[in-house]
Backbone as a chain_set.jsonl record, in Angstrom:
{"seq": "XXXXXXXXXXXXXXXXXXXXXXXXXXXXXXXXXXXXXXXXXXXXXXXXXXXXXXXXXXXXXXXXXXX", "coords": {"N": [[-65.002, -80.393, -211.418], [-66.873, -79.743, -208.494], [-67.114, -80.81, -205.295], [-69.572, -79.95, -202.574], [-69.946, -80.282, -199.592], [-70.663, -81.289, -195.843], [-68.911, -81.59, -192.617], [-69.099, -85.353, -191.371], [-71.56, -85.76, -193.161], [-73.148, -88.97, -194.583], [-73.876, -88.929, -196.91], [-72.189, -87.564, -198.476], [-69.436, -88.461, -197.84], [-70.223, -90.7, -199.15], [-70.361, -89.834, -202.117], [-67.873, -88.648, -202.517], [-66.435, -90.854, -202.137], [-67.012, -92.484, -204.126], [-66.628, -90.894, -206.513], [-63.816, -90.139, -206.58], [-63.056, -93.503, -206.821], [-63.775, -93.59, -209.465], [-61.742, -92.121, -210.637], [-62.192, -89.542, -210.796], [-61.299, -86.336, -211.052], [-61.847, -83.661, -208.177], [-62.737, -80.918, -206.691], [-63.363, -80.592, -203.234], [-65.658, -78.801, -200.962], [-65.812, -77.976, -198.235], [-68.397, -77.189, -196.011], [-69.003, -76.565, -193.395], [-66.51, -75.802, -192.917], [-65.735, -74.117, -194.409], [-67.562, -71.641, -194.114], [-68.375, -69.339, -195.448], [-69.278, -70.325, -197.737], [-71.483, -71.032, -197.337], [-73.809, -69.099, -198.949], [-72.707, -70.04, -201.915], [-74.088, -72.084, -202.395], [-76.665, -71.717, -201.842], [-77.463, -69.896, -203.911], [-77.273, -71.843, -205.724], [-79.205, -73.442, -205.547], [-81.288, -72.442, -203.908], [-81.192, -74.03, -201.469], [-79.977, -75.696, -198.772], [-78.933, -77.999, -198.504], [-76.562, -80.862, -198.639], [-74.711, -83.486, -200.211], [-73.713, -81.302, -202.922], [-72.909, -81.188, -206.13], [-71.17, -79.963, -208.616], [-70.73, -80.429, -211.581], [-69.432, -79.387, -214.454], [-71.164, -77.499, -215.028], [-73.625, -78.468, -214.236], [-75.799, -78.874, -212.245], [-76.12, -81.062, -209.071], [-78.468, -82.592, -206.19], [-77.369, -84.253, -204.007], [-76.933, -87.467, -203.229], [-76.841, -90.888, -204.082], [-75.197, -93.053, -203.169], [-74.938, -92.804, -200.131], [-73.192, -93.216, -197.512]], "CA": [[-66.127, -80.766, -210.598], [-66.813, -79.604, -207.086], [-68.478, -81.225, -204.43], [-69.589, -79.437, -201.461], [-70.145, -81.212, -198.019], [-70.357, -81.208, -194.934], [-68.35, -82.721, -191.96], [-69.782, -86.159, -190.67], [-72.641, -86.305, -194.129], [-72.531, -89.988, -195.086], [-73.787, -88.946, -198.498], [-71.072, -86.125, -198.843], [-68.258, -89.305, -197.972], [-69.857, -91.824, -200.101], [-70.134, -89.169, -203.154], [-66.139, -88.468, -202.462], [-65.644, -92.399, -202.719], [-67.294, -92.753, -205.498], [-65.694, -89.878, -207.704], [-62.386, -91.168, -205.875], [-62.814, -94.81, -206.988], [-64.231, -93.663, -210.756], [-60.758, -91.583, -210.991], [-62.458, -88.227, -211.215], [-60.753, -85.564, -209.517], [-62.909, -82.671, -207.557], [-62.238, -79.943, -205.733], [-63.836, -80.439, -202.119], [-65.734, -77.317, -200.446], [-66.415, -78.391, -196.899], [-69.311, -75.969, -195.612], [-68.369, -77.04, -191.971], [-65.29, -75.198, -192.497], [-65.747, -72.93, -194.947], [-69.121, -70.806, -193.987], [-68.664, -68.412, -195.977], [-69.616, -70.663, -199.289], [-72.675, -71.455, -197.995], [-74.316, -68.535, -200.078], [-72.773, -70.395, -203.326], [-75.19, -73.635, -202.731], [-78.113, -71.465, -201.833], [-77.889, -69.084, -204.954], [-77.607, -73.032, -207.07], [-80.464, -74.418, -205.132], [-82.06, -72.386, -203.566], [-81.333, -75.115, -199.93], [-78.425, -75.655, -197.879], [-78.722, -79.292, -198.334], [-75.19, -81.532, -198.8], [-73.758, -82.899, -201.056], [-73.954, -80.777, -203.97], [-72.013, -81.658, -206.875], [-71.532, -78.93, -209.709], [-70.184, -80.581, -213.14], [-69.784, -78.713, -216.122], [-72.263, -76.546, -214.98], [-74.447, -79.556, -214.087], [-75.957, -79.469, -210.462], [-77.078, -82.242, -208.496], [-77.919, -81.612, -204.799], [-77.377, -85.101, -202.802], [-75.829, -89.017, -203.519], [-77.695, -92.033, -203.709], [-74.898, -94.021, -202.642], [-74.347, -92.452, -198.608], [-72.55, -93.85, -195.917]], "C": [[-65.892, -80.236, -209.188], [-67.709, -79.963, -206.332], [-68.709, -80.31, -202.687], [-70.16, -80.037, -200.425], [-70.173, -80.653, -196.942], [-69.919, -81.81, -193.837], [-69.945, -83.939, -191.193], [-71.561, -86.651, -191.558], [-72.196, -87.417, -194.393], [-72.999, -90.057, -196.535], [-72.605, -87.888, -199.026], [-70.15, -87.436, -199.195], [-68.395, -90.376, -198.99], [-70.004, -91.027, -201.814], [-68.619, -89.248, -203.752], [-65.786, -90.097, -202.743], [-66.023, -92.831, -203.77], [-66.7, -92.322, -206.841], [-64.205, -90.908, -207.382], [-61.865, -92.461, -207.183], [-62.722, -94.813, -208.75], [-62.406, -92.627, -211.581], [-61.327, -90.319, -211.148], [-62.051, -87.286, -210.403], [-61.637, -84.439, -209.507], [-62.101, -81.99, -206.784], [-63.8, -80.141, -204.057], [-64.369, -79.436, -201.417], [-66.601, -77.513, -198.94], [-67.042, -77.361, -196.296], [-68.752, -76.067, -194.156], [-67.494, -76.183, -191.824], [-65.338, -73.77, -193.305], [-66.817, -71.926, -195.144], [-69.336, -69.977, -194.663], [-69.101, -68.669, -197.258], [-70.554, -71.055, -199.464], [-73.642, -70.841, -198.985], [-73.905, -69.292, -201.686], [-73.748, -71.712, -203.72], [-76.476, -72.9, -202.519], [-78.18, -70.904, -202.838], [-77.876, -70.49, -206.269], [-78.536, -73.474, -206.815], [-81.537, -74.07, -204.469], [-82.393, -72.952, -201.674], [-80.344, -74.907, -199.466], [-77.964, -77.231, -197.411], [-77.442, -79.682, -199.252], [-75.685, -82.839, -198.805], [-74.565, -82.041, -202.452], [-73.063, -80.733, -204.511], [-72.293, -81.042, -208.204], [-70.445, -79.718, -210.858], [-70.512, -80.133, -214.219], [-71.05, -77.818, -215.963], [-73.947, -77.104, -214.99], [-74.893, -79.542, -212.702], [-76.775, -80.489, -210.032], [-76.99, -82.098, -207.285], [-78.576, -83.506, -204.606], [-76.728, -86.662, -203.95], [-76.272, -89.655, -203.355], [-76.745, -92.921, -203.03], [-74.084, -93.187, -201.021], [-73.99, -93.803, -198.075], [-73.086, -95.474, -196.206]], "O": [[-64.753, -80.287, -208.725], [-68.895, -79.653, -206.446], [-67.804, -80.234, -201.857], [-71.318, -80.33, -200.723], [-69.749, -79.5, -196.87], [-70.498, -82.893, -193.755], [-71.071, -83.666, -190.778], [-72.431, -87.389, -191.094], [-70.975, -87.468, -194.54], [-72.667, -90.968, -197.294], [-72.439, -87.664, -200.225], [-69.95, -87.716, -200.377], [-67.472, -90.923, -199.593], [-69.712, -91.779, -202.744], [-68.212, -89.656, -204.84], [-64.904, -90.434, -203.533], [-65.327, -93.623, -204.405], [-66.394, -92.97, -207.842], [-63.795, -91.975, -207.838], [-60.946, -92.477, -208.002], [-62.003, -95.586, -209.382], [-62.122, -92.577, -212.778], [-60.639, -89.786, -212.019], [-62.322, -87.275, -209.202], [-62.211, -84.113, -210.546], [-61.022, -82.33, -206.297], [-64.968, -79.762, -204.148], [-63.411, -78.796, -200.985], [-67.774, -77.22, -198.709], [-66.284, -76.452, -195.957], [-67.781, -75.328, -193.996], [-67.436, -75.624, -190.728], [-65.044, -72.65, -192.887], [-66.977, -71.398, -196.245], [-70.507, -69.599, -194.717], [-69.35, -67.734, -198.019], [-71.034, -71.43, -200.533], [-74.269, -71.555, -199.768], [-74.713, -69.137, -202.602], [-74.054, -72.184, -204.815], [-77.465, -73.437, -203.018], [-79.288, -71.219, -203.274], [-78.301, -70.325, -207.413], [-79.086, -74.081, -207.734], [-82.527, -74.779, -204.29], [-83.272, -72.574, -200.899], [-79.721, -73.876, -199.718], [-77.179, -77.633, -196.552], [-77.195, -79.109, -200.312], [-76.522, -83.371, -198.076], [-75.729, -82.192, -202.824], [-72.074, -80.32, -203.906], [-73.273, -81.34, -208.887], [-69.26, -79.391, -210.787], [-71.535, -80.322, -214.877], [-71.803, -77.55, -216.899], [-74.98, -76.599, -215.429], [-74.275, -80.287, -211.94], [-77.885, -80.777, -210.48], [-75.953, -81.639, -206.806], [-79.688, -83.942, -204.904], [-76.259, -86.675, -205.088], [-76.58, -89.626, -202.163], [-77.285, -93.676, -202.221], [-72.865, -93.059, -200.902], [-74.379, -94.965, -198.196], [-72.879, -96.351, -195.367]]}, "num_chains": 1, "name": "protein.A"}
């Protein structure tokens, strides 16, 4: 799974506590830091909206349970 975020989203942190808490481990792809990945959320979505959370080739772009 990978979730991609950005610093200071409170749906990015409460996504991460959620996986976290459920034991699921993720790989983290902080746009904030890493700019150069925003092309991989616009070619899944089309947006540049955070979080986006790719499982199994499953995307979901955002977290009902934020901040």
């Amino acid at each position: 799974m990978i979730i991609y975020t950005k610093t200071g989203c409170p749906y990015c942190e409460g996504a991460k506590r959620h996986f976290t808490a459920q034991g699921i481990q993720f790989e983290e792809v902080n746009l904030s830091v890493h700019r150069e990945r925003i092309q991989e959320i616009k070619q899944l979505t089309n947006n540049t909206m955070v979080p986006v959370i790719v499982d199994n080739g499953q995307v979901t772009v955002g977290f009902n349970g934020g901040g």
